[in-house]
C-alpha positions as CSV (number, residue, x, y, z in Angstrom):
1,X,85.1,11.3,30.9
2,X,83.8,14.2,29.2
3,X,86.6,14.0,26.2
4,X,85.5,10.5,25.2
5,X,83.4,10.4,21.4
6,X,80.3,8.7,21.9
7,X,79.9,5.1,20.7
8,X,78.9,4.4,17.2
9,X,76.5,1.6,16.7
10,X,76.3,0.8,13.1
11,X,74.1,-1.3,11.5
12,X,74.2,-3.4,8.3
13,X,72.9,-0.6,5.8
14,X,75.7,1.9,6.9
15,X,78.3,-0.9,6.7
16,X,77.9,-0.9,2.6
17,X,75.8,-0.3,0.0
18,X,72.9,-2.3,-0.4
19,X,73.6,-5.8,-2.7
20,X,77.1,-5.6,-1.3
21,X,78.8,-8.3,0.9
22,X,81.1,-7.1,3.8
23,X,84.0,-9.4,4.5
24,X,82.4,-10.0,8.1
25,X,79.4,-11.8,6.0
26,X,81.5,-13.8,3.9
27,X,83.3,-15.1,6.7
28,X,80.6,-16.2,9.0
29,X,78.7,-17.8,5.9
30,X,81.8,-20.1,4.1
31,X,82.9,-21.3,8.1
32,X,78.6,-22.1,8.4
33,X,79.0,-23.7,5.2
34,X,81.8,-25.8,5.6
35,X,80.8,-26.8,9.4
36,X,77.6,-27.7,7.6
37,X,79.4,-29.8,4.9
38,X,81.9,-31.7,7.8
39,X,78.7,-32.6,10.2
40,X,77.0,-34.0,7.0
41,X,80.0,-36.0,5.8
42,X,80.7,-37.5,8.9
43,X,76.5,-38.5,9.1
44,X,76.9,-40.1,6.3
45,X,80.7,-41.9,6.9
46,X,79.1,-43.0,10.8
47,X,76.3,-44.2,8.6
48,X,78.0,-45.9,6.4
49,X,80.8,-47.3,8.4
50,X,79.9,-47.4,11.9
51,X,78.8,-50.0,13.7
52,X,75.9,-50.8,16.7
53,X,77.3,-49.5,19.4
54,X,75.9,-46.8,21.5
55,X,78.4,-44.3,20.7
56,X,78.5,-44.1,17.0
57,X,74.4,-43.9,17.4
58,X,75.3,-41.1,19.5
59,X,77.9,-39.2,17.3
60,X,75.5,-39.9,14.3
61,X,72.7,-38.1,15.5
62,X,74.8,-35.5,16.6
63,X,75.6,-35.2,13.2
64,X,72.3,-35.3,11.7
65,X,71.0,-32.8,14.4
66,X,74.3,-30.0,13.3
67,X,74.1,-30.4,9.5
68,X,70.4,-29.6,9.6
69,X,70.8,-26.5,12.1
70,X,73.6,-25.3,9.6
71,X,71.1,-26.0,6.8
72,X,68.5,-23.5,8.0
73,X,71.0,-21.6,9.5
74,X,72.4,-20.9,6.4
75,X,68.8,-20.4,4.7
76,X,68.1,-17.7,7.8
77,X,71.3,-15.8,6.8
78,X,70.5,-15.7,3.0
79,X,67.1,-14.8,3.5
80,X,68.0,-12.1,5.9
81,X,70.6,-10.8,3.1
82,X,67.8,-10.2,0.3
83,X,65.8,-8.1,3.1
């Protein structure tokens, strides 16, 4: 036990240099955006398209309910980049 290094935590200032985007960031943001994109699409093709039943009401607030978490999801991790 005694010749294990001690765990490293490291935060998002020792990861880069300030103004710089790790690869880490860059992944999680495009795979928000483009969840965000899909859930909006399909809002608007259910809209569009669907019909009355109880299902596609269902599916379409789903829908609405996703693209707007992604929306301030995606304002939460650009505001928390610029602090």
């Amino acid at each position: 036990m005694d010749s294990q290094e001690p765990i490293q935590i490291r935060g998002p200032a020792s990861e880069t240099a300030q103004g710089q985007l790790t690869p880490r960031f860059k992944l999680v943001y495009s795979t928000l955006f483009a969840l965000t994109l899909l859930a909006l699409a399909l809002h608007v093709l259910l809209a569009m398209v669907g019909g009355d039943s109880d299902q596609i009401r269902t599916a379409t607030e789903t829908c609405s309910t996703t693209y707007k978490m992604g929306f301030g999801a995606i304002v939460g991790l650009m505001s928390q980049r610029q602090a």
